[in-house]
N, C-alpha and C positions, 0 to 999 in steps of 0.2 A: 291803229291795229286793235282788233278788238280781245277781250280777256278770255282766255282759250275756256273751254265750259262753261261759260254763261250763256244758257238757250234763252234766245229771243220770246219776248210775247207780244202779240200782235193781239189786240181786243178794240171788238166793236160795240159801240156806244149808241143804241138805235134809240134813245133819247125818247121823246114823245109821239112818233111815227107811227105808219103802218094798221093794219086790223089784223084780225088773226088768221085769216087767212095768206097773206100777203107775207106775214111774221112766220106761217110755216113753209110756203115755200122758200121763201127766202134760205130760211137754216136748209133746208131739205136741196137747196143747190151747194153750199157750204159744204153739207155731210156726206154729200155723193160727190166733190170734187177730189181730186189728188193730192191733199192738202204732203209740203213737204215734213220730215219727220224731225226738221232740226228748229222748227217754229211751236212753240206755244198758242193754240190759238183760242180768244175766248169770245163769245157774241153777248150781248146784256140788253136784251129784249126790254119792254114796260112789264113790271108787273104783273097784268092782266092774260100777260103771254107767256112767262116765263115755265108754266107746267107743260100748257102744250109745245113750247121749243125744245123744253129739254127732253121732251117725248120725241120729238122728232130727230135730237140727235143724241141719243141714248145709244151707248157702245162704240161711237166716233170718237174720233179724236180730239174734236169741239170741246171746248168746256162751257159752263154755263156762269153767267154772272150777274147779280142784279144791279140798278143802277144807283138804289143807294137801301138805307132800312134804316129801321130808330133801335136804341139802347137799351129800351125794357124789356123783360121776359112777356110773353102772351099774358093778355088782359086788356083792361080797361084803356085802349086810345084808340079812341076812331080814327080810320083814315090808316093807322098804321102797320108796318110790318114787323113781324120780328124775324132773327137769325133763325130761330127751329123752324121756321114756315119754309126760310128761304134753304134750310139745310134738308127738309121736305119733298123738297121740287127740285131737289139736284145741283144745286149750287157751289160752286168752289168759289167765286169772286164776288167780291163786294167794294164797287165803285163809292168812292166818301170824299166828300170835300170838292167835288166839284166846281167849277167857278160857277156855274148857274146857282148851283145849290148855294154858297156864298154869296153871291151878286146880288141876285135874283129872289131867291127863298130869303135869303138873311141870316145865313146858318153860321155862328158861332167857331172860334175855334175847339172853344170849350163843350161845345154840344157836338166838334166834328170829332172830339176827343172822346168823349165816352160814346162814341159810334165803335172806333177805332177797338175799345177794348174789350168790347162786348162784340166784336165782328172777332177777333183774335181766340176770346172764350168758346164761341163755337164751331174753332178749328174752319173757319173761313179764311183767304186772304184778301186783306184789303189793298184796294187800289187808291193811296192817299195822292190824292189832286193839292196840288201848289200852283201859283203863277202870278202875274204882276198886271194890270190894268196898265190902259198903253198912258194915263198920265203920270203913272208911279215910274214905269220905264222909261221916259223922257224926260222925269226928273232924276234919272239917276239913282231908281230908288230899289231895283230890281230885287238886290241881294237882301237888301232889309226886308225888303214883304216876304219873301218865300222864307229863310232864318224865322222870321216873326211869326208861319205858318204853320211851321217845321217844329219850334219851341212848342207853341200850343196846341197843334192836332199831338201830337206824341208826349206830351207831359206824364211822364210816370210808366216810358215803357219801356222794358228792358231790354237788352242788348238781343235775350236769347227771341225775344218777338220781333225786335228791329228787323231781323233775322227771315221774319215770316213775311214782312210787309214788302208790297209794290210801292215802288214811288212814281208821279207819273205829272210834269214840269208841262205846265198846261199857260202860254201865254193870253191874258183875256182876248187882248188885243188880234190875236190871230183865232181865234176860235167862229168859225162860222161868218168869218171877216171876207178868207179867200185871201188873206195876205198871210204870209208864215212867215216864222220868225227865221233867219238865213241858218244853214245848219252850223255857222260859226256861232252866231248869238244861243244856238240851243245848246251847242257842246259847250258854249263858258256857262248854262247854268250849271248844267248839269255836273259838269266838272267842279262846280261850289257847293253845288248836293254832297258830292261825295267827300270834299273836304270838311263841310258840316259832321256829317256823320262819324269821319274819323276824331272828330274833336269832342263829338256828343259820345261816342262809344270806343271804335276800335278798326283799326285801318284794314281786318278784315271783313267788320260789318259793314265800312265803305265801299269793298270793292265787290262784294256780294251781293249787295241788294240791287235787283234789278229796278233802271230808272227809265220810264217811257218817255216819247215825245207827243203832247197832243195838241194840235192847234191847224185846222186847214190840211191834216195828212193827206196827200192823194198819190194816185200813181205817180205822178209828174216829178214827185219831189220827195217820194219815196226811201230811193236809193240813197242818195245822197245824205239826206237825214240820216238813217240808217246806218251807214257807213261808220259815223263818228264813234270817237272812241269809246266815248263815257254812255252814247243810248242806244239802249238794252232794246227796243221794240217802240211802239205806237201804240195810243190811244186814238181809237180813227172814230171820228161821227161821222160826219152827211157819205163820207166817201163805202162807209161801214154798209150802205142803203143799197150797193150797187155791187153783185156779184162778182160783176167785174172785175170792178175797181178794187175793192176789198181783197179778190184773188191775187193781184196784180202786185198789190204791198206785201202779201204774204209771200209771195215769189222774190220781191225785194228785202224778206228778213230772211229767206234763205241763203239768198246772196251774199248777205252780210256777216253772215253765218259761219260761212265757209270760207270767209276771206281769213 
């Protein structure tokens, strides 16, 4: 059963996708939908698109998020973004720690940590990414990688910021795989998130802070995920691409909602 006041959030992850025109309609189907009133909902465009989306859903219900940014105030790093640029353009969400960004990029815990704090200074929230690579999870090593994630993206943040942060249990192994992890295997992470949390801080910062599910989200498998007691909403990519489909889950965090 899920914890009475906790609103779902539902956020799409349009990764490296799309042109901008393709990026405005897309929002502009979003923003003219019926979106329910008991879901959170946020989209996180590239970069390049994030001023015109959030033009396009400017006064909706949408929120705006990017999909990630670096730790210095404006100045000298090419390439990079900061929180005032992103706090500029409308931004309430800031995707960190991503497994690509990990994987992929090669990003630190300690570099996802002063993301973390410097996304928190500028009155953003962050959507901190965990998750376990499928030969960590078939060695048994699940709880260790994300504890191990958990310790160093959040080193040095206090209870009342804990407070402010997404957490969002991203299996590598199912990410763009098209296998997910069974919603039993995502309710025992997330169920160890929140015992984490109770140990690092306070059994009401565990049971407050909202933890997504991201890995292969689709309609299919939506509900069910959803359903569980410990997650709070979805982290959606490829299915985030598709009107639809993205509707369809938002329709299934209402459902869960209300249960």
């Amino acid at each position: 059963m899920k914890r009475s006041g906790k609103r779902l959030l539902i956020a799409g992850n349009w990764k490296m996708n799309l042109n901008r025109t393709m990026a405005i309609d897309l929002a502009g189907e979003f923003a003219t939908a019926d979106l329910p009133t008991e879901v959170d909902v946020c989209i996180c465009p590239p970069y390049v698109y994030l001023d015109a989306v959030g033009i396009r859903i400017h006064g909706t219900r949408i929120q705006l998020g990017s999909q990630d940014v670096y730790f210095e105030p404006p100045g000298a790093f090419t390439g990079e973004i900061s929180t005032s640029m992103l706090s500029d353009v409308g931004c309430d969400f800031v995707i960190l720690g991503h497994s690509e960004r990990r994987n992929v990029i090669g990003e630190s815990n300690e570099l996802i940590n002063r993301k973390v704090k410097a996304v928190l200074n500028a009155k953003l929230t962050p959507i901190l990414c965990l998750g376990e690579l499928l030969e960590q999870r078939e060695a048994g090593k699940t709880l260790d990688v994300v504890q191990n994630q958990f310790d160093g993206s959040l080193a040095g943040i206090s209870a009342e910021q804990m407070a402010r942060i997404v957490l969002a249990y991203e299996p590598v192994w199912a990410i763009g795989t098209g296998k997910t992890a069974t919603p039993e295997q995502a309710q025992e992470v997330h169920s160890d998130l929140r015992k984490i949390m109770a140990k690092c801080y306070n059994s009401a910062i565990a049971q407050d802070v909202r933890i997504l599910y991201g890995g292969s989200v689709k309609p299919s498998n939506a509900s069910e995920l959803l359903s569980q007691a410990d997650i709070d909403g979805a982290l959606v990519g490829g299915a985030s691409l598709d009107s639809d489909g993205f509707l369809q889950i938002i329709a299934a965090g209402r459902t869960a909602a209300t249960v």
